[in-house]
GUTOR-307497 format. One line per 10 residues: for each residue x, y, z of N, C-alpha, C. Coordinates in steps of 0.05 Angstrom, whole numbers, plus 5000, padded with zeros to 4 digits. Example, Ala and Ser with C-alpha at 12.3 -4.5 7.8 and 13.67 -1.06 7.14 Angstrom:
5264/4886/5156/5246/4910/5156/5264/4934/5156  5257/4955/5142/5273/4979/5143/5258/5001/5157
This chain:
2998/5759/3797/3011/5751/3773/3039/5740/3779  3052/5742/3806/3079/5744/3803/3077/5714/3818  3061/5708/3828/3068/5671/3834/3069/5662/3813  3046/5669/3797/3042/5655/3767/3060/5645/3752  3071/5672/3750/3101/5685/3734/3119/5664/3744  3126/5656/3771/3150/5649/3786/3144/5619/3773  3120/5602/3783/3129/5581/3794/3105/5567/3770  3100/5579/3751/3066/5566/3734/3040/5566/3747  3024/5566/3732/2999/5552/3738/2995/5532/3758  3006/5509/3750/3002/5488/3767/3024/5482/3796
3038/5495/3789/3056/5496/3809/3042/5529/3833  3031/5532/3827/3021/5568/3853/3004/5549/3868  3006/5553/3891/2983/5549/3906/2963/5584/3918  2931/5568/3919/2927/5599/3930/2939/5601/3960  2947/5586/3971/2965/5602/4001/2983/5611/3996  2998/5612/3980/3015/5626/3968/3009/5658/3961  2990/5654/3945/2977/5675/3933/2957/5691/3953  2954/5676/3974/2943/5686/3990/2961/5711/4007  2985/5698/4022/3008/5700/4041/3013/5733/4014  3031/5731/3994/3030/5746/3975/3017/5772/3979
2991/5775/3976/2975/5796/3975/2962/5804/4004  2983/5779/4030/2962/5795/4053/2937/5789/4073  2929/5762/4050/2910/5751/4060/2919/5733/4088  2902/5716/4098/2902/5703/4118/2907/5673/4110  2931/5671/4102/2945/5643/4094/2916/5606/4101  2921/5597/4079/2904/5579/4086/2877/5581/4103  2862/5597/4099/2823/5602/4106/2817/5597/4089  2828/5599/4053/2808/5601/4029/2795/5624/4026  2806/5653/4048/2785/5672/4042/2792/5692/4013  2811/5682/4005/2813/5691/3967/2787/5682/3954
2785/5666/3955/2759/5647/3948/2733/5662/3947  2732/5679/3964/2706/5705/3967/2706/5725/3943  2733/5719/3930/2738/5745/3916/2737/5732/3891  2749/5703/3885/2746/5686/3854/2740/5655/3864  2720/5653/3851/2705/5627/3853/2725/5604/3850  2750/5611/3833/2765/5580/3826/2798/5597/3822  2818/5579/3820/2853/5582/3809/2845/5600/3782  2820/5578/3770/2822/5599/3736/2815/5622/3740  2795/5632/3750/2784/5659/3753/2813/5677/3763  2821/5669/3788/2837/5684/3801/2862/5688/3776
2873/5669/3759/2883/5674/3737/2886/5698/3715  2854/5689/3707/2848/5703/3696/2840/5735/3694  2825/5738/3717/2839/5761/3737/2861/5787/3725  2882/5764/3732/2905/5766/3744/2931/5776/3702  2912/5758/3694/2927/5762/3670/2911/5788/3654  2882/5787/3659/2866/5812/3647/2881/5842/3660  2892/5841/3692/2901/5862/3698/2923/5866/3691  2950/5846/3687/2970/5856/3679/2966/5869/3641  2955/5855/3636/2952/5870/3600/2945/5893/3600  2923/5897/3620/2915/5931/3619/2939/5947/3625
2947/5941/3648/2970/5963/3660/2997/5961/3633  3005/5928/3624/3028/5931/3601/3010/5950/3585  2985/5948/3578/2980/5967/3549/2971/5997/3562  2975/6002/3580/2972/6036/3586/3000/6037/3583  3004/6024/3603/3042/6029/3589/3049/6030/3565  3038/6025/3545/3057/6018/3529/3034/6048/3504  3012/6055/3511/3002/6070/3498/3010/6099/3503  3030/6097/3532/3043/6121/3547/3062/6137/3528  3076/6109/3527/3104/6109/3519/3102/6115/3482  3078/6100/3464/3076/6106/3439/3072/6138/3431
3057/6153/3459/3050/6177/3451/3071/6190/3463  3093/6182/3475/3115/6202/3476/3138/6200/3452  3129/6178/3435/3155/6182/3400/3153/6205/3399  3182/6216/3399/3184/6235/3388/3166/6241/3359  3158/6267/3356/3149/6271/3326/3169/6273/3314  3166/6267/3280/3186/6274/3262/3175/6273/3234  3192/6290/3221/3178/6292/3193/3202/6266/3176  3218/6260/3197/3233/6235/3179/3216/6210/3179  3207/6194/3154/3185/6170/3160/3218/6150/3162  3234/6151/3165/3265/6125/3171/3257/6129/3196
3262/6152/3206/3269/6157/3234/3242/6152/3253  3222/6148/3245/3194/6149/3261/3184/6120/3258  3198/6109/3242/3191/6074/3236/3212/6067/3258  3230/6083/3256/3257/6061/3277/3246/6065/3304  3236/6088/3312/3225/6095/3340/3201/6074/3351  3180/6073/3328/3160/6051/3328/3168/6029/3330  3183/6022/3311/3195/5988/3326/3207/5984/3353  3231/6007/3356/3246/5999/3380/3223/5996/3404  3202/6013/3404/3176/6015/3420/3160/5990/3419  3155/5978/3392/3146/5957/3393/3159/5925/3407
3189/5927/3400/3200/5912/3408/3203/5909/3442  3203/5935/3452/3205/5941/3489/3175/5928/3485  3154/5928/3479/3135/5923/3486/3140/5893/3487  3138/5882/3459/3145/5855/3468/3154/5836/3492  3186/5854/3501/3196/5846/3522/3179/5849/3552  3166/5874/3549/3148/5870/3563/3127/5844/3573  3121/5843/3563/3100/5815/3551/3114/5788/3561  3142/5797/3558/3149/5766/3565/3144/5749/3574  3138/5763/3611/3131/5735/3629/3101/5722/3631  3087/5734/3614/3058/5732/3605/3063/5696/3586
3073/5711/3550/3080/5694/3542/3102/5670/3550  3122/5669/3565/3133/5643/3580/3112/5632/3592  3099/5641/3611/3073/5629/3624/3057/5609/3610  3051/5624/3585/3026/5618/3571/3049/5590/3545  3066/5593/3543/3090/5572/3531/3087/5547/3546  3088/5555/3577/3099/5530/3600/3076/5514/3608  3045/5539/3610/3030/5521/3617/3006/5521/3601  3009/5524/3581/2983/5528/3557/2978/5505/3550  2988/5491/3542/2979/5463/3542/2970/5442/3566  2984/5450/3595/2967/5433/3622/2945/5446/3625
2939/5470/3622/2920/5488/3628/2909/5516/3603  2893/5503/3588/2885/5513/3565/2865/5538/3573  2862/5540/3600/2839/5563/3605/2873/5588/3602  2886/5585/3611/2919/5604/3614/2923/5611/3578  2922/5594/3566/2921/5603/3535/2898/5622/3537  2873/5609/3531/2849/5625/3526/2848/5656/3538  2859/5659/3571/2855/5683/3586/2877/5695/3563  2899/5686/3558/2917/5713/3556/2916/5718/3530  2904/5699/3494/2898/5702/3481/2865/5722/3480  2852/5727/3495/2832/5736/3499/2832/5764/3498
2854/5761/3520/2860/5793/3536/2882/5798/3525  2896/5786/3502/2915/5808/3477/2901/5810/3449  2872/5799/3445/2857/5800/3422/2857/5832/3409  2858/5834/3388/2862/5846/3370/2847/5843/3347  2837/5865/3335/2818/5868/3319/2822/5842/3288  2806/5824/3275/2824/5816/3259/2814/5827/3231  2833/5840/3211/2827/5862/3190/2815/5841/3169  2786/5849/3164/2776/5833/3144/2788/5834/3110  2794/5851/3110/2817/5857/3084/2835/5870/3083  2866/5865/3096/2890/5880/3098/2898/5889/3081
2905/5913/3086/2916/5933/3067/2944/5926/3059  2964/5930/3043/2989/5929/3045/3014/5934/3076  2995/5958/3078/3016/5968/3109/3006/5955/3121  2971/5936/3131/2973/5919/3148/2989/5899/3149  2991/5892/3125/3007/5864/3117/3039/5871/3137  3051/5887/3127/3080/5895/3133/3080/5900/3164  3063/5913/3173/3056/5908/3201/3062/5887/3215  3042/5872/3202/3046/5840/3217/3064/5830/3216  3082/5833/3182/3115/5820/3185/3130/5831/3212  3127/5859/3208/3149/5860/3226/3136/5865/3250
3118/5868/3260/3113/5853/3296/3124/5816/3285  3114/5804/3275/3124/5770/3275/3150/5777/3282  3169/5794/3258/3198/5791/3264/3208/5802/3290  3198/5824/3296/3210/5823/3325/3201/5810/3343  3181/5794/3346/3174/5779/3355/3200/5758/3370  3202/5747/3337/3219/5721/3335/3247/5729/3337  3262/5761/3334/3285/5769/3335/3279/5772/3376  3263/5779/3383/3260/5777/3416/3258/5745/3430  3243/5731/3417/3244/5696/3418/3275/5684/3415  3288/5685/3393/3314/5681/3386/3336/5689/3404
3332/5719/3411/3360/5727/3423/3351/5714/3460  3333/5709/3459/3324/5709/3497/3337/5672/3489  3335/5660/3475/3332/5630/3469/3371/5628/3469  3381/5644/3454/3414/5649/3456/3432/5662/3474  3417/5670/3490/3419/5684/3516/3444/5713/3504  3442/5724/3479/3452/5739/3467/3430/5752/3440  3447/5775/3422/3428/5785/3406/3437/5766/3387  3407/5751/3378/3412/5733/3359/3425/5728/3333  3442/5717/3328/3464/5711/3316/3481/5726/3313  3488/5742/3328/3514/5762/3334/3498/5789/3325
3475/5789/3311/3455/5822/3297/3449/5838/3325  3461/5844/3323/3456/5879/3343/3430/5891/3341  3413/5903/3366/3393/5911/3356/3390/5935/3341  3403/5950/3338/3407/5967/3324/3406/5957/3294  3424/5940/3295/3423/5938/3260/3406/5922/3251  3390/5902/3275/3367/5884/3262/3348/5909/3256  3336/5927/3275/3313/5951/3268/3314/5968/3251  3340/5967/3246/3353/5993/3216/3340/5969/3190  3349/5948/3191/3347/5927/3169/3327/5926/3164  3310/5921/3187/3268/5919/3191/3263/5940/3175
3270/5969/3179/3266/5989/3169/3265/5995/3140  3285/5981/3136/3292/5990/3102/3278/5974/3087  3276/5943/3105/3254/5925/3083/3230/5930/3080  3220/5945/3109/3190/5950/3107/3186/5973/3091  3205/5994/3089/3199/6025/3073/3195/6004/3036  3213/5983/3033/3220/5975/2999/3183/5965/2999  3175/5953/3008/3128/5951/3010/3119/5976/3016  3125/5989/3034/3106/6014/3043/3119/6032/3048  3137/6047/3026/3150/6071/3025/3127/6097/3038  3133/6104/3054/3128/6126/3078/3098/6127/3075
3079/6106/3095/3056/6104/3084/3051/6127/3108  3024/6143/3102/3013/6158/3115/3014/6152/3157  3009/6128/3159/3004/6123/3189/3033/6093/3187  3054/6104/3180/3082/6087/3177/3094/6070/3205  3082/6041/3199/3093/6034/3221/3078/6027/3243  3050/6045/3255/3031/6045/3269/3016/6026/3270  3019/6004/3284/2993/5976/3274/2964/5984/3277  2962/5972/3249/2935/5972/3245/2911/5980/3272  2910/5956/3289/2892/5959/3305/2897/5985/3330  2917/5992/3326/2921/6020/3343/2920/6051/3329
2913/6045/3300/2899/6076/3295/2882/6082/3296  2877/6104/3290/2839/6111/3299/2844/6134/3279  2824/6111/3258/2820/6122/3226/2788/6127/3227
């Protein structure tokens, strides 16, 4: 993943990728292991999602508990938001070369698929706003090479907070996306 990451799609060579992991530079003996660049890609992007999402299912089950639903929404986002950042060099990848190489879209849209809710509930709905918004508050500030427009993260996730409680005042599973409870 980390040539990928460095240099794109089209820019890795597998001797590179070879040299990298050990192999025997220029034989093609990667080639034994993935038929083509896409496979080995793909691969390559199916394994980093697993390891970001153990990670990140680690880290959800260590929020603190709390009987405050303010305080357990702010924990969930700031969690959500590290996750994001996580993700990053996935999504730059998939920004830079999704369009020369549409199998790089497909792998990493594939392998972050997510259930899609045939009739969203309210808290789904609010869900989705605010993963979009931190999304785009993590898009924005990386794009300004600062926290976007002078908002601190603190006070963007306090703000998230209060707009999402004014739709789904302290819903039962507050904050928790949809596709990660187990109802």
């Amino acid at each position: 993943m980390d040539v990928f990451a460095e240099v794109g799609f089209t820019g890795a060579t597998i001797s590179e990728v070879e040299r990298r992991v050990g192999l025997a530079v220029g034989t093609g003996s990667l080639y034994r292991h993935f038929p083509s660049k896409e496979a080995l890609l793909t691969a390559a992007v199916d394994r980093e999602v697993g390891r970001l999402r153990a990670e990140m299912a680690e880290r959800r089950a260590a929020i603190p508990p709390s009987t405050d639903a303010v305080e357990r929404r702010l924990h969930v986002y700031e969690q959500l938001l590290a996750d994001i950042r996580r993700f990053d060099r996935l999504f730059r990848l998939m920004l830079n070369e999704g369009d020369r190489v549409p199998e790089l879209r497909a792998a990493i849209w594939t392998a972050l698929q997510r259930p899609v809710l045939a009739e969203p509930r309210d808290e789904d709905v609010v869900d989705a706003i605010a993963v979009a918004a931190l999304g785009g508050y993590h898009l924005f500030s990386t794009m300004q090479g600062h926290p976007f427009n002078g908002v601190g993260q603190e006070q963007f996730l306090r703000t998230l907070v209060d707009l999402t409680r004014q739709r789904v005042p302290d819903a039962p599973h507050a904050a928790v996306p949809a596709a990660e409870r187990a109802e």
